[in-house]
C-alpha positions as CSV (number, residue, x, y, z in Angstrom):
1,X,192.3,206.0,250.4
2,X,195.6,204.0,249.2
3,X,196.3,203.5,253.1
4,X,192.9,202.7,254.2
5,X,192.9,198.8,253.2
6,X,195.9,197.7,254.8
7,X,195.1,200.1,257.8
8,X,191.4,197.7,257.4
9,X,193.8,194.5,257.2
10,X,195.7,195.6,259.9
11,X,193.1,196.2,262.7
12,X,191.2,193.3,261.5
13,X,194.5,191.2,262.2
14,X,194.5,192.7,265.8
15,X,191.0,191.9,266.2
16,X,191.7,188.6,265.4
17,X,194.8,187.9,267.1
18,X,193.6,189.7,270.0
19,X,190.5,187.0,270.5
20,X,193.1,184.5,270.2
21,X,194.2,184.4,273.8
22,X,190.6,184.8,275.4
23,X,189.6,182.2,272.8
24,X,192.2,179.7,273.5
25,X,192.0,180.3,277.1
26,X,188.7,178.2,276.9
27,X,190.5,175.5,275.2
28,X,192.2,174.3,278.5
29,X,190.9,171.4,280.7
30,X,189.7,172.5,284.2
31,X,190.3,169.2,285.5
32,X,193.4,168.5,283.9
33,X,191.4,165.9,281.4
34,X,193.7,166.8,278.3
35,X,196.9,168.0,278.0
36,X,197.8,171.6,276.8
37,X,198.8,170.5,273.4
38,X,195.3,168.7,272.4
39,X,193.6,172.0,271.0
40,X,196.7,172.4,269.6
41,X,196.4,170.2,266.9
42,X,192.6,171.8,265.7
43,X,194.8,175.5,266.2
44,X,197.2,174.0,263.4
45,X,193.8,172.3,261.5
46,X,192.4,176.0,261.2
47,X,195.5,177.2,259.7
48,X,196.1,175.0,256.9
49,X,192.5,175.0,255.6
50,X,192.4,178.9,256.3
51,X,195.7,179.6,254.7
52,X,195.1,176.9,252.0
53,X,191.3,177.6,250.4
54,X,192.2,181.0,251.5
55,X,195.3,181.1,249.6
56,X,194.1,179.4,246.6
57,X,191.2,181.9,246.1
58,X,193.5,184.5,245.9
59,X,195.3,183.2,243.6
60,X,192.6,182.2,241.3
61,X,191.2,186.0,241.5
62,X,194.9,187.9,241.1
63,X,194.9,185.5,237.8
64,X,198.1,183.9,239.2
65,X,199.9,180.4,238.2
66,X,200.6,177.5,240.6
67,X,204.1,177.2,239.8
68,X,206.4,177.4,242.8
69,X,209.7,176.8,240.4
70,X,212.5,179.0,239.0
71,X,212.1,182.5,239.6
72,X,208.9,181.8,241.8
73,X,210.9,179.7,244.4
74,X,210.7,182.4,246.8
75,X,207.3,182.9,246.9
76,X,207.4,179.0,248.2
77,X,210.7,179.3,250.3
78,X,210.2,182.9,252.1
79,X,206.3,181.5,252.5
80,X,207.4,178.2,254.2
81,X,209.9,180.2,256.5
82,X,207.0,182.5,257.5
83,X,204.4,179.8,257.9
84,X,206.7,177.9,260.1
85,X,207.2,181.2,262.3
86,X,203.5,181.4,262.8
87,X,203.1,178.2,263.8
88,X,205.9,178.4,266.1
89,X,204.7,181.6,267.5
90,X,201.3,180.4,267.7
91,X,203.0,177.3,269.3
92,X,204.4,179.3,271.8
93,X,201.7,181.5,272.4
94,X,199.3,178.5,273.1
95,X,201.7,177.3,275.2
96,X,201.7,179.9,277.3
97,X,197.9,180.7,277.6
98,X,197.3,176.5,278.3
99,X,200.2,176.3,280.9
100,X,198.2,179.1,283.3
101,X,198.8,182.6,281.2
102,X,196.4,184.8,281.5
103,X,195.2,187.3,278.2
104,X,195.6,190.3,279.6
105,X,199.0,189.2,280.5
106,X,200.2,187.1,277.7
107,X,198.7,189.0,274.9
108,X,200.4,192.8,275.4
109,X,203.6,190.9,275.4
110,X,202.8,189.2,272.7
111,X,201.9,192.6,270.6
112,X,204.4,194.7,272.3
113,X,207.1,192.1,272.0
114,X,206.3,191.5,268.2
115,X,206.2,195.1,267.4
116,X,209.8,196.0,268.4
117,X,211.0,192.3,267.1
118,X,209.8,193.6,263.9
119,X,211.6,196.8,264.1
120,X,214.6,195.7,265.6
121,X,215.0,193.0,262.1
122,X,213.9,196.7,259.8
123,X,217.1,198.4,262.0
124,X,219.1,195.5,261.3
125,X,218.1,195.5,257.4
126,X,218.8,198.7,256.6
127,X,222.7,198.4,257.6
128,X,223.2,201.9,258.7
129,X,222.7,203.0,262.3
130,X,223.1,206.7,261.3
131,X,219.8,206.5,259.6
132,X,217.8,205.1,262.4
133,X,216.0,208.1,264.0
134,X,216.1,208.1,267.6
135,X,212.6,208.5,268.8
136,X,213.2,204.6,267.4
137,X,214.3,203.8,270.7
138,X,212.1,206.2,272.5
139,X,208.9,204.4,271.0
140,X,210.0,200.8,272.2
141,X,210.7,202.1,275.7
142,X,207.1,203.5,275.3
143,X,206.1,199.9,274.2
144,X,207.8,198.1,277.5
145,X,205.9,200.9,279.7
146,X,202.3,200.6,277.3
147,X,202.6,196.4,278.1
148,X,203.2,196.5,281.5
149,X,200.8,199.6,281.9
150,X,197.9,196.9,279.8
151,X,199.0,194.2,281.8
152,X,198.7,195.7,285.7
153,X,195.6,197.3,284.6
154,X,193.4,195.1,282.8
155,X,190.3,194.3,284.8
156,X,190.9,190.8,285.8
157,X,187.0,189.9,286.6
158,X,186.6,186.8,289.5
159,X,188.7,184.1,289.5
160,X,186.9,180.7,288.2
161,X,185.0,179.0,290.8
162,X,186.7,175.4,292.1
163,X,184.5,172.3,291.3
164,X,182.3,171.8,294.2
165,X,182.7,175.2,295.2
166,X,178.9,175.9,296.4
167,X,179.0,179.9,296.4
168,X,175.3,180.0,295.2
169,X,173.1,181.6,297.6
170,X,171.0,179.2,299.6
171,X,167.7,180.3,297.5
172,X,169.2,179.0,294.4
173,X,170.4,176.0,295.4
174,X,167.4,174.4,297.4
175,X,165.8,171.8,295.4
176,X,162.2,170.8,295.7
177,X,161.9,167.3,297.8
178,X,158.8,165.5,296.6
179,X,156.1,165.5,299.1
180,X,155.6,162.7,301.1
181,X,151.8,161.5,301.8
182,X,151.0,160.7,305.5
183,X,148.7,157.6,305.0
């Protein structure tokens, strides 16, 4: 049971992050009427109320003080450092979905690519090769094969319709002329 609310955390992370791309897909202009960076700004919005109220809650309920000072600095340094690394990464990855990327492209990257940063920095911390097993290296050439196995098969639907692209059947797209009288 320990396990189980992280394991929740976790997948509801992935859920999350995994709506991102699609999500942020429809944040790009068609006709080139905003720049890639404009739903930027409401992306970086969301995360400082989110992480703020969200933040302070927790707080409030652990029973925790608001001191960032002395022996607490940490909590305010390390947090800044992180912060700044999801911003940039969120940067990045908005970046890439409003300059053309496509979620069942970008995204497996992404998730593949963060999974293997994050062990690579573990392998790194623990300062001792001879304790890294193997199947280590085994599971991130499983990761390279798993993102480009996502990527080449993800159903990629129709591609979006150009503006003034009349692909309607002719039924659909007859309007009704008013009727002229003959007198």
């Amino acid at each position: 049971m320990k396990m189980l609310i992280p394991i929740l955390f976790a997948c509801g992370t992935a859920l999350c992050w995994g709506l991102y791309g699609p999500t942020i897909q429809h944040a790009r202009s068609s006709t080139g009427e905003w720049s890639a960076f404009k739903p930027y700004v409401f992306i970086g919005i969301a995360y400082l109320v989110w992480a703020c109220v969200g933040g302070l809650v927790g707080m409030m309920l652990k029973g925790d003080s608001f001191t960032y000072t002395g022996t607490q600095t940490p909590a305010m340094t390390w947090g800044f450092l992180a912060g700044s690394l999801g911003a940039i990464g969120a940067f990045s990855l908005t970046s890439a979905m409003l300059s053309g990327g496509k979620p069942l492209f970008v995204m497996p990257i992404v998730f593949g690519g963060a999974v293997t940063v994050t062990a690579i920095v573990s392998v790194i911390e623990l300062k001792d090769m001879s304790k890294v097993n193997p199947m280590l290296w085994v599971g991130m050439v499983a990761v390279v094969v798993g993102v480009v196995l996502v990527a080449a098969n993800t159903p990629h639907g129709h591609p979006p319709k150009k503006q003034g692209d009349q692909t309607e059947p002719a039924s659909a797209s007859v309007e009704s002329a008013p009727e002229q009288s003959s007198s």
